[in-house]
Steps between C-alpha positions, in 0.01 A plus 500: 500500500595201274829455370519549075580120468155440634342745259712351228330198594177613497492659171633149320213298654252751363638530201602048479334391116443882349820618385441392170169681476673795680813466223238503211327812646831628496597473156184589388537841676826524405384485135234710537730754683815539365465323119309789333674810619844309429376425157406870445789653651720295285328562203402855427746630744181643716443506893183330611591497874258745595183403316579155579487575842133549474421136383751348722460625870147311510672187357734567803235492736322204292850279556555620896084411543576158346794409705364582831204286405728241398678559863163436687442211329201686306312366201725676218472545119707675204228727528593642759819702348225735365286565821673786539303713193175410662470793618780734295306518167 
């Protein structure tokens, strides 16, 4: 069994020359996330949380599909964050 060092390794020469593009996928999830129910909440004082949920659990799996393609060194695009509704809608 290797040690974690040599995972920890691993995982930064997969990942050498993409954290940027990972960072931007990031923040553009993050945006697409958290921004609109904040906005809402704040504003009329309402709870989106739960019909929320239904547009962002295939974002989730979108964002975890694009950074395990990132990981193996996969051809990856912004498009990705929205594979996951390929097959929810």
């Amino acid at each position: 069994m290797k040690e974690n060092s040599a995972y920890r390794s691993l995982a930064r020469m997969s990942l050498s020359g993409k954290w940027a593009f990972g960072a931007i996928a990031s923040i553009i999830c993050w945006v697409i996330m958290c921004a609109p129910g904040e906005l809402v909440n704040s504003a009329y004082d309402i709870q989106l949380g739960q019909w929320w949920g239904l547009f962002v659990i295939p974002l989730s799996w979108g964002y975890g599909v694009l950074w395990l393609a990132l990981a193996r060194n996969e051809n990856v695009d912004y498009g990705m964050l929205f594979d996951g509704f390929k097959d929810y809608l």
